[in-house]
C-alpha positions as CSV (number, residue, x, y, z in Angstrom):
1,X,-64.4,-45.2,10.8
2,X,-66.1,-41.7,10.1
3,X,-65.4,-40.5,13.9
4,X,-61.5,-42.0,13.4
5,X,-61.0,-39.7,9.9
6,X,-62.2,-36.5,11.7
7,X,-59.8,-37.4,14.7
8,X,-57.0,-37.3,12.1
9,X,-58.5,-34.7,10.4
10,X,-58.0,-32.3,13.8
11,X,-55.0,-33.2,14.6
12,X,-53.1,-32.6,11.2
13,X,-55.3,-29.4,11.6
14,X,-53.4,-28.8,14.8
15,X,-50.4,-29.6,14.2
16,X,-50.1,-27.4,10.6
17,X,-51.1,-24.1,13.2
18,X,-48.4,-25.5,15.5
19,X,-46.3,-25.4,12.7
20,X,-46.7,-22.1,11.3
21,X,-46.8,-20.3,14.6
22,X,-43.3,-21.8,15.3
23,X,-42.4,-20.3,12.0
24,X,-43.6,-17.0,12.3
25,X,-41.9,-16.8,16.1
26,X,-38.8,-17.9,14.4
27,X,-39.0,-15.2,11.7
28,X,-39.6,-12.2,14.2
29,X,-36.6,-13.5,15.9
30,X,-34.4,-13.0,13.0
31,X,-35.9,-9.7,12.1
32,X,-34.5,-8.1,15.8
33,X,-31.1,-9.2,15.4
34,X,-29.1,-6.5,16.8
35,X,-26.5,-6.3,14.0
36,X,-27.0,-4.5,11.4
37,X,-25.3,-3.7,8.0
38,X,-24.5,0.0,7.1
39,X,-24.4,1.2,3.4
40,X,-22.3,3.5,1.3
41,X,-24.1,6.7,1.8
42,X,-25.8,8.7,-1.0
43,X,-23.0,11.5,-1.7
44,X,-24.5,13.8,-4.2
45,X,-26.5,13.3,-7.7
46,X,-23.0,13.0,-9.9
47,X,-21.1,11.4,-7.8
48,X,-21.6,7.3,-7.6
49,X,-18.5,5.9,-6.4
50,X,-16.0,6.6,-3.2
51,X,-12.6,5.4,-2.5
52,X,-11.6,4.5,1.2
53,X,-9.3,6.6,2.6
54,X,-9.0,6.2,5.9
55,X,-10.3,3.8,8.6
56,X,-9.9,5.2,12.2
57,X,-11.1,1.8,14.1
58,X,-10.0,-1.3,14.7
59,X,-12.5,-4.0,15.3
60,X,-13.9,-5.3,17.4
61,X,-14.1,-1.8,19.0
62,X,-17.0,0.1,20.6
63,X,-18.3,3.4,18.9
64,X,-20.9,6.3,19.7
65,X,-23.4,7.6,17.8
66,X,-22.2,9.7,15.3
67,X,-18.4,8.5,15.8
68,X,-16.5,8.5,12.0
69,X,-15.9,5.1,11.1
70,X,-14.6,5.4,7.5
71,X,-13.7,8.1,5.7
72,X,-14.7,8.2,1.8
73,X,-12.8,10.2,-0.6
74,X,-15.1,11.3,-3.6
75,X,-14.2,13.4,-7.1
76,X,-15.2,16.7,-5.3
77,X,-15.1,16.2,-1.5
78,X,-14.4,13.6,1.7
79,X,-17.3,12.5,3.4
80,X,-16.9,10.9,6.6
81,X,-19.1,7.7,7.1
82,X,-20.5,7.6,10.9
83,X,-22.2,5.0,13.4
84,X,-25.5,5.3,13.0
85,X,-25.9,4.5,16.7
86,X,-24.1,3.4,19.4
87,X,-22.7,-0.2,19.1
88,X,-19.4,-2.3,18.2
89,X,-17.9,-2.6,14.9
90,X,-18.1,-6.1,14.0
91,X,-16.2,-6.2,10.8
92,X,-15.0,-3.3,8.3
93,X,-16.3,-4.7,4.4
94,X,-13.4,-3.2,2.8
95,X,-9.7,-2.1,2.9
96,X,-7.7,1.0,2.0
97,X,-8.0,2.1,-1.4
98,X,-10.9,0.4,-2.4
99,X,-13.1,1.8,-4.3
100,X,-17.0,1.6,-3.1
101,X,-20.4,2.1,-4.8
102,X,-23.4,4.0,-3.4
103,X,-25.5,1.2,-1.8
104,X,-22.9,-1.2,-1.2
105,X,-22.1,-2.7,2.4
106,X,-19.5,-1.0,4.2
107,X,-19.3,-2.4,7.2
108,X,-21.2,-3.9,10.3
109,X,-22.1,-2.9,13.8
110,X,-24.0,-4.8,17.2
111,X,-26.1,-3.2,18.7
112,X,-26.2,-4.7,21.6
113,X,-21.8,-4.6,22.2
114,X,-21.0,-2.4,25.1
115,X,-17.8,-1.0,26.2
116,X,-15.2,-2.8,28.4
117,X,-13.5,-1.8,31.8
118,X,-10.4,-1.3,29.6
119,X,-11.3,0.4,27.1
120,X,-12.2,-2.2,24.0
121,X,-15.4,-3.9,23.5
122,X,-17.3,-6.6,24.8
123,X,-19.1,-8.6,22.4
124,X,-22.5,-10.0,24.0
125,X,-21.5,-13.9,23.2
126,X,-21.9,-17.1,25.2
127,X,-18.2,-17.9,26.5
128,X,-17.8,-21.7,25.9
129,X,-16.6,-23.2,29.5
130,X,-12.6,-23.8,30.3
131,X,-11.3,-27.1,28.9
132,X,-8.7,-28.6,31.2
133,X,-5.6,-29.6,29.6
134,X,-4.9,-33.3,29.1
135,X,-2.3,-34.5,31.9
136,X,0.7,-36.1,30.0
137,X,1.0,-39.6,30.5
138,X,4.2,-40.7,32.5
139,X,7.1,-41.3,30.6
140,X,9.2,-44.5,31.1
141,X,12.8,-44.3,31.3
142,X,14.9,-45.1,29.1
143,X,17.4,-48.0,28.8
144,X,20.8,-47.6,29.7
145,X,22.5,-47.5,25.9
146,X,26.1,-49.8,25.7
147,X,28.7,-46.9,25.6
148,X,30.1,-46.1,22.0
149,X,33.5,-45.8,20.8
150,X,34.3,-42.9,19.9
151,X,35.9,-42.1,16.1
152,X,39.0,-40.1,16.1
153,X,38.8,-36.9,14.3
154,X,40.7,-36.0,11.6
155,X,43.5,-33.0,11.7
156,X,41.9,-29.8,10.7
157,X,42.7,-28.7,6.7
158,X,44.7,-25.7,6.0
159,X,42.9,-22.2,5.3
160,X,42.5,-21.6,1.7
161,X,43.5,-18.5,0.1
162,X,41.1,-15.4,0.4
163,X,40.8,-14.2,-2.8
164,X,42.1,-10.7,-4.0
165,X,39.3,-7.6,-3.1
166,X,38.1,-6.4,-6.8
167,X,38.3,-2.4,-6.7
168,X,34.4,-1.5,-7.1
169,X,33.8,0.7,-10.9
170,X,34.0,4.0,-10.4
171,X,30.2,6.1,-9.9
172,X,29.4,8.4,-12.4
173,X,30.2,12.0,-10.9
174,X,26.8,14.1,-10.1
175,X,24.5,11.2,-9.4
176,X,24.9,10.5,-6.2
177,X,21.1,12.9,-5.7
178,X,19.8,11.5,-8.7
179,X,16.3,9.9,-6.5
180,X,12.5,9.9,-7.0
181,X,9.7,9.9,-4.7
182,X,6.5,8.5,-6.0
183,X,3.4,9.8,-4.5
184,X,-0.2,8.4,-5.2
185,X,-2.7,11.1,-6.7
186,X,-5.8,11.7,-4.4
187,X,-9.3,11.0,-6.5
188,X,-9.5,15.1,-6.3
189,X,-6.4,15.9,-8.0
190,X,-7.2,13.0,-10.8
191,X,-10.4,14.5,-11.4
192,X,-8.7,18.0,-11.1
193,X,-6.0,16.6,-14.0
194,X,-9.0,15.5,-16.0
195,X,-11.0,18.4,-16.3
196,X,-8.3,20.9,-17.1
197,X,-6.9,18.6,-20.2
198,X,-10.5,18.0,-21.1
199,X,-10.8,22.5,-21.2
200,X,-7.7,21.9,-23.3
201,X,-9.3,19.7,-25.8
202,X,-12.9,20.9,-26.1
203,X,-12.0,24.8,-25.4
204,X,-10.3,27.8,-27.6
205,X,-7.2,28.6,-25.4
206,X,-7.7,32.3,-25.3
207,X,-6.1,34.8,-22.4
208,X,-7.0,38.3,-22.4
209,X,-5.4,40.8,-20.0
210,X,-7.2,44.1,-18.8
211,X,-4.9,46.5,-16.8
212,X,-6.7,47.9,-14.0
213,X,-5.9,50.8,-11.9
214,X,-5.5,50.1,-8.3
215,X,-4.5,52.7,-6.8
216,X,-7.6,54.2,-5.1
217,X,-9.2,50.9,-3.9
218,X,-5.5,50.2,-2.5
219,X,-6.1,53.9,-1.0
220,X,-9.4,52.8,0.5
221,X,-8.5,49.8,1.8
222,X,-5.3,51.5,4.0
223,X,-7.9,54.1,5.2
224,X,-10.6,51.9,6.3
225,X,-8.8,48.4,7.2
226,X,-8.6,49.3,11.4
227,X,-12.7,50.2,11.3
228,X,-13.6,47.3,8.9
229,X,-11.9,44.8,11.2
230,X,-12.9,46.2,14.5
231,X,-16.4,47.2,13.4
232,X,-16.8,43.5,11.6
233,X,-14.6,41.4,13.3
234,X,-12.8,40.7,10.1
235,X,-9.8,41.9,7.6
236,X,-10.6,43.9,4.6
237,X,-9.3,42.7,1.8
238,X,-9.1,43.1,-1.8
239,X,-11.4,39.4,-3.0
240,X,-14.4,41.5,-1.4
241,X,-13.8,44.0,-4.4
242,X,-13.0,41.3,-7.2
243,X,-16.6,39.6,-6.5
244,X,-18.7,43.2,-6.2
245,X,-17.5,44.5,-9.4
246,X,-18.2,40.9,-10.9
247,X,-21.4,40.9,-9.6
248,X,-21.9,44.4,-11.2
249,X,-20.5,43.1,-14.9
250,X,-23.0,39.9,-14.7
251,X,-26.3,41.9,-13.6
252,X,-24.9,44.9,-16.7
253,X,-24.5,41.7,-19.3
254,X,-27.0,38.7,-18.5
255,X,-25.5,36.6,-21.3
256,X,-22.8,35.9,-19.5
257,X,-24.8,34.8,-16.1
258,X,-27.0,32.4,-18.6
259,X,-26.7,28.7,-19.3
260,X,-28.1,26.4,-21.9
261,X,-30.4,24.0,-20.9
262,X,-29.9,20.6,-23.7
263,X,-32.7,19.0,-22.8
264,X,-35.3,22.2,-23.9
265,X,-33.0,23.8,-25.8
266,X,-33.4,27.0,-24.1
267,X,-31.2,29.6,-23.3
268,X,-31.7,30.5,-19.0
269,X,-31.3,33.7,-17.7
270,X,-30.5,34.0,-13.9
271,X,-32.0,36.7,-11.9
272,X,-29.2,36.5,-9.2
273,X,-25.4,35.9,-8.7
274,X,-23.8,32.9,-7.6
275,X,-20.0,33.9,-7.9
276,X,-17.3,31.1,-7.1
277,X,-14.2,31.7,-5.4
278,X,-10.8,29.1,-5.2
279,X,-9.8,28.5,-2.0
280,X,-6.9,26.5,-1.1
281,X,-7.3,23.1,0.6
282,X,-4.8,19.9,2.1
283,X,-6.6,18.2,-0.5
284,X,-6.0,20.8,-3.1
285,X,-7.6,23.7,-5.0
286,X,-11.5,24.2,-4.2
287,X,-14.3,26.5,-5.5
288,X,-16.7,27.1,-3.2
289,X,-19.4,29.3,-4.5
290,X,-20.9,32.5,-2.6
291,X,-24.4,32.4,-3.0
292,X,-26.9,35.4,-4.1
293,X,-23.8,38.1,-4.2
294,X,-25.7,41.1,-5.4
295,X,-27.4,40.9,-1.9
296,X,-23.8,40.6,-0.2
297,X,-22.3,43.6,1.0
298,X,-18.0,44.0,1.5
299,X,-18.1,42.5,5.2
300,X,-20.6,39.6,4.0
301,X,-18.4,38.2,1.1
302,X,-15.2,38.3,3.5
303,X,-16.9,36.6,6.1
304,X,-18.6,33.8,3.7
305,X,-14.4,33.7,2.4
306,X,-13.3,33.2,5.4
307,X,-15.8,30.7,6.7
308,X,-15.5,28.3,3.3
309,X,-11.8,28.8,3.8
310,X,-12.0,27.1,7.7
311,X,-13.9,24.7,6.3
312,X,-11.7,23.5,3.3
313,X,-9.1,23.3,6.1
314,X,-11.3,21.2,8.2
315,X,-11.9,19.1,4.8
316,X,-16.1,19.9,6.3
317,X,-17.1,21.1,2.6
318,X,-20.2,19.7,1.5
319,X,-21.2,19.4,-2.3
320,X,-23.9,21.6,-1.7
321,X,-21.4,24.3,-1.3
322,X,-19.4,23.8,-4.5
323,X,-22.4,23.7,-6.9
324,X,-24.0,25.6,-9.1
325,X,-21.3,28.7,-9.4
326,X,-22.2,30.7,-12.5
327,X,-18.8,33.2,-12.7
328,X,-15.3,32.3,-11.0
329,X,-12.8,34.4,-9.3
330,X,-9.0,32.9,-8.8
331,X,-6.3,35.2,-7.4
């Protein structure tokens, strides 16, 4: 009986490795599953939440690395959401106009899809054979049915009366234009409308006007504009000015280029200028900010204009380039 319980003892032995091994192969399996699960992407310390815009695929459809698969429209900027590799878009985890948190699952891609001859994707899936369709059984004929008399129809009745036309009420004169179009405020503009009725609640309305004579920088500007453009490759204009004489009033009075830190309670004094400008977007109004100014000289602050200004077209701002502006500039 002692050599029977260690023969039972090594096979339970065996058979619990057996076991375990077959679960472990079975995990590892799961783990390299080619689809995969993307995630709302961090877009900036503030900013938590998104709002889907725009989807430019249509799954199941193959995508390359770095192809935009939804486009996320923040408080401050859009930020387009891209494969991560190359793959097909399994399923899209949301709809227009919903709104998405940082972290949450967005959508899904294989892997392992690849393009077809035709243009769409091809999903790597086992194709279950063709079932033949059922042949239908034969169908007897029907009996000969006795013939039926036939009922005799009555005369047709007599037309009733139309009824009088009622002469329609007479419109109103002058509101034959009177329409509205309804148009559904972008998460920029909302946050836009927000801030500027929270300035009028929390600040002291005050506009001061300070006439400026013109005339020579106007002077300058006709003089020079031919060189400056030919020698820089770009138009001379007047913002150039506006953000070197700013720069010139912040580093005279460093109260104004200070901020107040709440959590020490300290008063900071910046050592350079960081001097926004509004530039005009499809989105709307943007204030990029031109970094380190007092280094900048006339053909560096219209080219750093210029290139923010492309971008805001593009809608290819980043947060990074609308933070931390000190002074702003709005012609």
């Amino acid at each position: 009986s002692l050599i029977a319980n260690k023969m039972m003892l090594t096979r339970f032995a065996r058979v619990s490795f057996q076991t375990a091994r077959r679960h472990y192969a079975t995990t590892s399996n799961i783990l390299q599953m080619p689809i995969k699960t993307i995630d709302v992407p961090t877009m900036g310390d503030s900013i938590t939440e998104g709002t889907i815009v725009d989807i430019p695929i249509n799954p199941p459809e193959f995508v390359k690395a770095d192809d935009v698969v939804i486009v996320l429209e923040t408080d401050k900027v859009s930020v387009d959401v891209r494969a991560p590799e190359d793959g097909v878009i399994t399923e899209i985890l949301g709809e227009i106009d919903d709104v998405v948190e940082v972290g949450q699952d967005l959508f899904k891609i294989d892997t392992d899809g690849k393009p077809s001859d035709g243009g769409g994707s091809v999903l790597e899936e086992e194709t279950p054979p063709p079932v033949s369709a059922p042949t239908p059984a034969p169908v007897p004929e029907a009996a000969t049915a006795p013939p039926v008399a036939e009922k005799p129809v009555p005369p047709p009745s007599p037309p009733a009366a139309k009824p009088a036309p009622t002469a329609a009420p007479p419109k109103p004169s002058g509101t034959d234009n009177r329409t509205e179009n309804r148009v559904k405020m972008s998460r920029m503009r909302q946050r836009v409308a927000t801030r500027l009725k929270e300035a009028q609640n929390t600040a002291a309305m005050l506009t001061t006007f300070q006439e400026v004579d013109m005339g020579y920088l106007m002077e300058l500007r006709s003089k020079h504009k031919d060189a400056f453009l030919e020698k820089h490759g770009v138009k001379l204009g007047f913002m150039s000015a506006f953000v070197k004489a700013s720069t010139a009033a912040l580093q005279e009075i460093p109260a104004v280029n200070a901020f107040i830190d709440d959590a020490t309670k300290e008063i900071v004094y910046r050592n350079y200028c960081d001097v926004s400008v509004a530039v005009a977007s499809p989105n709307g109004l943007v204030v990029p900010v031109l970094r380190n100014t007092e280094k900048m000289s006339f053909a560096d602050v219209e080219k750093e204009i210029m290139n923010y200004a492309k971008k805001a077209k593009e809608g290819s701002l980043a947060l990074e380039d609308m933070a931390g502006g000190a002074f702003t500039i709005s012609n």
